[in-house]
C-alpha positions in Angstrom: 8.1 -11.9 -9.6 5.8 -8.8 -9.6 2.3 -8.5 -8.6 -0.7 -5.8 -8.9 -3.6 -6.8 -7.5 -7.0 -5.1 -7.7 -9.5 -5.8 -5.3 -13.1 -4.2 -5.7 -16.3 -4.1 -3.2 -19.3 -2.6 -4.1 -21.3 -0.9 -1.6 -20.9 1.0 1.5 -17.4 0.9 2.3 -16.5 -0.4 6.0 -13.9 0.5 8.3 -12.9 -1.8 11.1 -15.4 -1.2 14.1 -13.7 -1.4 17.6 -12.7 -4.6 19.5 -15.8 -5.9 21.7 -15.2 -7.4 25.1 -17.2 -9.8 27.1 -16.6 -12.1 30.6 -17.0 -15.6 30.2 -18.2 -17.6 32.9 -14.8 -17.6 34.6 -14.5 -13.9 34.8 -12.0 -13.8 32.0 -12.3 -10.6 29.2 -12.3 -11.9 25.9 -12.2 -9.9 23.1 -14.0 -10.3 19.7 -14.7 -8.9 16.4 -18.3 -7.6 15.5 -20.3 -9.6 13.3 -20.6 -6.7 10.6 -16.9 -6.4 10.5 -16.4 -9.8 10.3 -18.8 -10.0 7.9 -17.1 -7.4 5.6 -13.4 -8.7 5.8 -14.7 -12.0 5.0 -16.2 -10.5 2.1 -12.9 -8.6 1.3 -11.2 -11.7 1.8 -13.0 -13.7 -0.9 -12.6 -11.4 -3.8 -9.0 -11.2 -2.7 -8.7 -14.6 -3.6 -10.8 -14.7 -6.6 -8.7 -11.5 -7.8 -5.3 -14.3 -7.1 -6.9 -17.1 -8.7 -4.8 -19.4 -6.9 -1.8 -17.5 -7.2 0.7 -17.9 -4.0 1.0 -14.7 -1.4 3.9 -12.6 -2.2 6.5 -12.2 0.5 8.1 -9.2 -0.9 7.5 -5.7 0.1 4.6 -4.1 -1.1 2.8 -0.9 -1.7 -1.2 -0.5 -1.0 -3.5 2.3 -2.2 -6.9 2.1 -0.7 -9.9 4.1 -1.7 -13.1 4.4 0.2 -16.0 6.1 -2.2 -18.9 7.3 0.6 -22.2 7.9 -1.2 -23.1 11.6 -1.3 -25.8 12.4 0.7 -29.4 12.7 -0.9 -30.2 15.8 1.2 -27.5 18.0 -0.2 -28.4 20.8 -2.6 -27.6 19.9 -6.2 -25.1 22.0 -5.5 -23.4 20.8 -3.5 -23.8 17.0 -4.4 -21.9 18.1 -7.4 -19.2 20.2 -5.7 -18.8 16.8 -3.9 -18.7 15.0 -7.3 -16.4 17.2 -8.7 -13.5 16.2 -5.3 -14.6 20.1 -4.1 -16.0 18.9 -1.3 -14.2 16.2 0.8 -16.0 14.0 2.5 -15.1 14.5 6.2 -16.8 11.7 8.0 -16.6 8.3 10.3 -15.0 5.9 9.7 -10.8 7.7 9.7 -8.7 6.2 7.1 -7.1 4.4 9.1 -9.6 1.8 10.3 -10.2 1.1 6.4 -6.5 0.2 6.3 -7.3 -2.4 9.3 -9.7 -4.5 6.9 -6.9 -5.4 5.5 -6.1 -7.9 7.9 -9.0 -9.7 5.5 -6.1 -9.7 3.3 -2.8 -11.4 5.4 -2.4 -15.1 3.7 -4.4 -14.4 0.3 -2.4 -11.6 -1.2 0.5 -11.5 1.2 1.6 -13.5 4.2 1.0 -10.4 6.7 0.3 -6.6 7.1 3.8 -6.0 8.3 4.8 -6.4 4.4 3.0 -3.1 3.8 6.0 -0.5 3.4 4.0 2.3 1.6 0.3 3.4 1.8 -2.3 5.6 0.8 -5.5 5.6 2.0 -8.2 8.3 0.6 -11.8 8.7 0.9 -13.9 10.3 -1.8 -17.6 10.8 -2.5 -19.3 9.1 -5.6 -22.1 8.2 -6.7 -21.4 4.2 -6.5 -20.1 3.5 -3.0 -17.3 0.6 -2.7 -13.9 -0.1 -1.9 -11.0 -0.4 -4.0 -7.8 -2.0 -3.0 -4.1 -1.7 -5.0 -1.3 -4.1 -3.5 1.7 -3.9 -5.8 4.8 -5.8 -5.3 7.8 -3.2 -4.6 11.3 -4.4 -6.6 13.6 -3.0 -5.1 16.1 -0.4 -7.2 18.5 -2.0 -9.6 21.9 -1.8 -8.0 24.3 -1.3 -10.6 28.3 -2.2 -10.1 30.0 1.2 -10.9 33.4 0.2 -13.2 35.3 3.0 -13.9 36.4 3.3 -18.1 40.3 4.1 -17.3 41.7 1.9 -14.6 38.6 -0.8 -13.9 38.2 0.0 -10.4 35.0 -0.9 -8.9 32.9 0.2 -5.9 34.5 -3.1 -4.1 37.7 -2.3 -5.5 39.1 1.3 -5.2 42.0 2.8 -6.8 45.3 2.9 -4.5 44.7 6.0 -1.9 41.0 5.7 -2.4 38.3 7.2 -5.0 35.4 8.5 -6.2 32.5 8.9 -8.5 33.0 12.2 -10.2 30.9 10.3 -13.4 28.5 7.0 -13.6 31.5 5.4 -15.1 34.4 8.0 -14.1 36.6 7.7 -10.9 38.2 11.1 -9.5 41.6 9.4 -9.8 41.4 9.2 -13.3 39.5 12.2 -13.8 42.4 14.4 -12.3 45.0 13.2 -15.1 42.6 13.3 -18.0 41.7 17.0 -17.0 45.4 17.6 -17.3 45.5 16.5 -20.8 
């Protein structure tokens, strides 16, 4: 079964800040999430799930295209706010690409099971007008695998002729093609 889910967040797009680490009272480091982050893939999280409407996490492979849009800065020229409109100017700032592409963590047992299903991803930052995040996750089929018969003899790609063949057509092996060349 296929799947394309949209997810959208309006709003300053958030990457995924860096782990924080404390001692508890036994000396121990213990590593935690800030509350803003948390904050955010919870948000993530619950349009996720309003975007499945109750629909089960996909376990197949799947493809995710991510795309941050920063607010252009009121300080620029005109100008240049609409150079940056207009994808002239790219918006080379904090957070990298890649810590939006942790948020989707947010994401593991809503839409898929886990992260590790990702095969393919694209992850772009642009500047607009209306900041937010927008987040693709398509189910990838994998390609049709059809059984190549050959139209003379019936061999297969299980079954070859005697001696061994080849494609030389989609539906063509080379034995045959040799004596039908000859005619």
């Amino acid at each position: 079964m296929s799947l394309r889910v949209v997810i959208e967040l309006g709003g300053p797009p958030r990457g995924k800040g860096a782990g924080r680490a404390s001692i508890d009272g036994q000396g121990h480091a213990r590593i935690f999430t800030d509350e803003r982050t948390r904050k955010y893939e919870s948000q993530l999280r619950y349009a996720a799930q309003m975007q499945m409407g109750g629909r089960v996490p996909t376990a197949q492979p799947v493809s995710v295209v991510i795309e941050a849009r920063l607010l252009v800065p009121q300080s620029w020229s005109k100008k240049k706010r609409l150079a940056a409109l207009a994808g002239l100017l790219c918006p080379i700032v904090k957070p990298d690409c890649n810590n939006y592409s942790k948020t989707l963590d947010a994401l593991n047992g809503v839409v898929g099971l886990d992260n590790k299903q990702i095969v393919d991803e694209r992850v772009s930052k642009i500047s607009s007008e209306h900041p937010g995040l927008t987040v693709t996750v398509e189910t990838m089929e994998p390609p049709a695998r059809l059984v190549g018969v050959c139209r003379v003899c019936g061999c297969t790609d299980a079954i070859a002729c005697p001696g061994g063949c080849y494609w030389v057509e989609t539906d063509l092996c080379s034995s045959c093609a040799v004596p039908q060349a000859a005619e």
